[in-house]
C-alpha positions as CSV (number, residue, x, y, z in Angstrom):
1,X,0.0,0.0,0.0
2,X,1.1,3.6,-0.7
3,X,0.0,7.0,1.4
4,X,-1.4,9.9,1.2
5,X,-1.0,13.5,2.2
6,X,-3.2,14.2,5.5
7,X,-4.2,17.6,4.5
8,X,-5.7,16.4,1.5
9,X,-7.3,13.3,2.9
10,X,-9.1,14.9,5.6
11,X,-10.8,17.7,3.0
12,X,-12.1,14.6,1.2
13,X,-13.6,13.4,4.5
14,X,-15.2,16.9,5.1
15,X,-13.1,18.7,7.5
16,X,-11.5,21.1,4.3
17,X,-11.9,24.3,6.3
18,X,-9.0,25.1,8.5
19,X,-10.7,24.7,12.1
20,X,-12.4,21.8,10.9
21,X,-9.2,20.5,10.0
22,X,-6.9,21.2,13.2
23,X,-9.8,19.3,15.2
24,X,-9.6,16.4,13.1
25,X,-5.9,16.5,13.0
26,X,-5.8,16.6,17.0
27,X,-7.9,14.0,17.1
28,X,-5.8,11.8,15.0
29,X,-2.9,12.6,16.8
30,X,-4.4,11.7,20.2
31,X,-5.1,8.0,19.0
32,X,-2.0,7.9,18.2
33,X,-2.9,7.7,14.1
34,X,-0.1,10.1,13.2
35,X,1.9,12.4,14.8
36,X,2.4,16.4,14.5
37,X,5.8,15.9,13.1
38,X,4.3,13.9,10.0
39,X,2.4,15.1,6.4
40,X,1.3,12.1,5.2
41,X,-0.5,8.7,6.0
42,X,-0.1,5.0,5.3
43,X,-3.2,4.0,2.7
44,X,-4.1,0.7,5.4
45,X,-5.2,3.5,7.8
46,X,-7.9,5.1,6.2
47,X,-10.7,2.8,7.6
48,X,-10.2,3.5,11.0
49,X,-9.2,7.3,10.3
50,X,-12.7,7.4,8.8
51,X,-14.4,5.8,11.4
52,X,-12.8,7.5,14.5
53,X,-13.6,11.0,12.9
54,X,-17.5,10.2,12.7
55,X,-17.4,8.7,15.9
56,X,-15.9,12.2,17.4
57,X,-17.5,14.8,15.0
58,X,-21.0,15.7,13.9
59,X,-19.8,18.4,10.9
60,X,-22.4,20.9,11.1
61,X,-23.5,23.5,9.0
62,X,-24.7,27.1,10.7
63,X,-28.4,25.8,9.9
64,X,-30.4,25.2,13.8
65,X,-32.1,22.5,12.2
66,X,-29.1,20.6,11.0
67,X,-27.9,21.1,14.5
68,X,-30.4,20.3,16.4
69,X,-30.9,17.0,14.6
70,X,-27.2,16.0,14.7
71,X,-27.0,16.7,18.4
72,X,-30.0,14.4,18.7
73,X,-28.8,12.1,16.2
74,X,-25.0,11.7,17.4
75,X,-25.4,13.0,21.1
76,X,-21.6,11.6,21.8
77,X,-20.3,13.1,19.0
78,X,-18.9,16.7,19.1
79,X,-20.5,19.3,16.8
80,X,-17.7,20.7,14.7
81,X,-18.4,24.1,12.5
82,X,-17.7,23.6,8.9
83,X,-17.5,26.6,6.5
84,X,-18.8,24.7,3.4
85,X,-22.6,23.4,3.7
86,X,-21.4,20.8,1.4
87,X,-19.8,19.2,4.4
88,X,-22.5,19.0,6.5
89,X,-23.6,15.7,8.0
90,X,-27.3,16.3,7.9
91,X,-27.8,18.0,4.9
92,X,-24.8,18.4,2.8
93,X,-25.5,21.7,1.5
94,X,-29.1,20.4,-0.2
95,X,-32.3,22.1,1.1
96,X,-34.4,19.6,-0.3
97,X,-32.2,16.8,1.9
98,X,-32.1,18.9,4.9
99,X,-35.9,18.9,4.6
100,X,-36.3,15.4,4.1
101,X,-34.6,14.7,6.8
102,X,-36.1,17.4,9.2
103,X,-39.3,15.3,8.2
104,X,-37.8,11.7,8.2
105,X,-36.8,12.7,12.2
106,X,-40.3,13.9,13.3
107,X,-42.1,11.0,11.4
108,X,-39.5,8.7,13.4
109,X,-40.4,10.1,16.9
110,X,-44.0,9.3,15.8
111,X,-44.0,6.1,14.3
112,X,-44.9,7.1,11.2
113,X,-43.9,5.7,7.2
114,X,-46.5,5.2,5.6
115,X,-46.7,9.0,3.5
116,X,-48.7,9.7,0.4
117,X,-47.7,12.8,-2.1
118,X,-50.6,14.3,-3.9
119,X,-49.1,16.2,-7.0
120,X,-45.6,17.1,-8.3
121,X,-44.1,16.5,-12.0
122,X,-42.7,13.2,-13.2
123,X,-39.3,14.2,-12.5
124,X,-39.8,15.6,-9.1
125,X,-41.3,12.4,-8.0
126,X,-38.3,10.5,-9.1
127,X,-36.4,13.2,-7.1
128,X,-38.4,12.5,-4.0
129,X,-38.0,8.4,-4.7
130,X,-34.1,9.3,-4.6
131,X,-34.1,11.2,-1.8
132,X,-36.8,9.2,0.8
133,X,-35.4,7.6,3.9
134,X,-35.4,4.0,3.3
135,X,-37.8,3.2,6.4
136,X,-40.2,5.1,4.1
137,X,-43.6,3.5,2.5
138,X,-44.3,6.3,-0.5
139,X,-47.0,6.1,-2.8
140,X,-46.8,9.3,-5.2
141,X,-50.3,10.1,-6.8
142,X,-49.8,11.9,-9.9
143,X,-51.8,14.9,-9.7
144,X,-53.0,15.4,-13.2
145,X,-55.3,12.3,-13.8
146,X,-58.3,10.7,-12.7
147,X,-58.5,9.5,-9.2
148,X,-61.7,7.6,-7.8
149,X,-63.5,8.5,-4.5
150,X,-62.4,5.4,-3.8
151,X,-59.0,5.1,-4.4
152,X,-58.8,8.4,-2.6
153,X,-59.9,6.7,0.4
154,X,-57.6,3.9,0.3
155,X,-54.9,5.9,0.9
156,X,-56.3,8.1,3.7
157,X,-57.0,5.0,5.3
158,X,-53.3,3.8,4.5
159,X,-51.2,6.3,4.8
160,X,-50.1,8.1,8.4
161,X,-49.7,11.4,6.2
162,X,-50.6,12.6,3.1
163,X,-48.9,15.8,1.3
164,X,-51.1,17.9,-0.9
165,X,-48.7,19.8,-3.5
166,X,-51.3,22.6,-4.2
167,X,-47.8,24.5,-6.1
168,X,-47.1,21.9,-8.3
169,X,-49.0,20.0,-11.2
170,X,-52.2,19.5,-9.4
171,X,-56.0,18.9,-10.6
172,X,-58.1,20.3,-7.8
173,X,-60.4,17.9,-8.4
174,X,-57.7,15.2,-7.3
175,X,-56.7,17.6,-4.7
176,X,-60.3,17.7,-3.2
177,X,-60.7,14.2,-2.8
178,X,-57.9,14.7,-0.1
179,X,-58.6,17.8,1.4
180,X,-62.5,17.2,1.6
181,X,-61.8,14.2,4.1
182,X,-63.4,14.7,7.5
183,X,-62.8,12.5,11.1
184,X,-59.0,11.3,11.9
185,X,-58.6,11.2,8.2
186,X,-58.3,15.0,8.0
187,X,-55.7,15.4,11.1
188,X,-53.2,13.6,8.0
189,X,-53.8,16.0,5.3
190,X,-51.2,18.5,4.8
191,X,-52.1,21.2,2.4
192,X,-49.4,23.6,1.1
193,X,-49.3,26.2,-1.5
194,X,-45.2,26.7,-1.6
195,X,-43.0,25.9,-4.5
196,X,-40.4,23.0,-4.0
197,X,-39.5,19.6,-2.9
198,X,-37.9,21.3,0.7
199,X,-40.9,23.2,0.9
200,X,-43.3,20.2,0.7
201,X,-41.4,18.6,3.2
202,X,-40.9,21.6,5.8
203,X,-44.5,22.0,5.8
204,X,-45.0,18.0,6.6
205,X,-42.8,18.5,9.5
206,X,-44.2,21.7,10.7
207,X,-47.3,19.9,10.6
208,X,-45.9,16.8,13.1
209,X,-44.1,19.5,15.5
210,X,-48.5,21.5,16.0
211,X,-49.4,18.4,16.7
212,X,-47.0,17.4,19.6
């Protein structure tokens, strides 16, 4: 095996900013994985560099939300600044993930993954598809054809929330097969009028957080 400059090797693993870096570094240095006299690092290393720095840092963008959820998520861990939102843990610079996953950790703390999306384009959906936690039950209803009474029911009764995309490509006579429900049905209808996948999902977690 060869090596590989430190410097570089811990901006790959997402400490590139220099306090970021000097943390990492000191923690490498206090396991006794290199020393302050040395530049570079033996390949066979990398593993357990890799796993002692998530084990010790939570890299955190300045967003509350992302770190809020990382000090829930990795309460051991220590929170660690980064400049670049790219490098953060929770939502690596992308709105629409840091939304997904704001929602994925309230739906957690309720039991919930069954979740039904009223509207959106084709590609959006696929979007969604690629971003959904894995624990996640989805069934995407594609807002521009004909939906039965019925079949609107069935998922009401199904799903622990339903999102109605009122921004996106939406038939309001699909819409109000939803958002006419009455009962416990209509405590997991989420109606929103904002544009975007991070805003679909913001509102769905807003909507867990009123409801305690």
């Amino acid at each position: 095996m060869g090596d590989r400059d430190i410097a570089e090797l811990l901006a790959e693993l997402g400490f590139a900013d220099t306090a970021a870096m000097q943390a990492a570094r000191g923690a490498l240095e206090q396991a006794g994985l290199t020393s302050s006299r040395k530049t570079r690092v033996s390949e066979e290393k990398i593993p357990r560099i890799a796993a002692l720095l998530d084990q010790t840092f939570a890299r955190c963008c300045p967003s509350p939300a992302c770190r809020g959820a990382l000090a829930r998520l990795k309460p051991a861990a220590q929170l660690l600044a980064v400049a670049d939102p790219r490098n953060c843990e929770h939502c690596g610079g992308s709105d629409n993930l840091k939304a997904v996953r704001l929602l994925a950790e309230a739906c957690r703390r309720r039991g919930i993954s069954r979740i039904v999306v009223v509207g959106g384009s084709p590609s959006v959906r696929e979007e969604i598809l690629a971003l959904k936690p894995q624990e996640w039950e989805l069934r995407l209803v594609d807002g521009t054809e004909r939906r039965t009474l019925d079949r609107a029911r069935a998922d009401l009764d199904w799903a622990h929330l339903v999102l109605i995309w009122g921004s996106s490509e939406l038939d309001h006579k699909v819409s109000k097969l939803y958002t006419d429900a009455t009962g416990p049905a209509r405590r997991k209808v989420v109606h929103t009028a904002r544009r975007g996948v991070a805003a679909l999902f913001t509102a769905g977690a807003e909507h867990l957080a009123r409801q305690g």
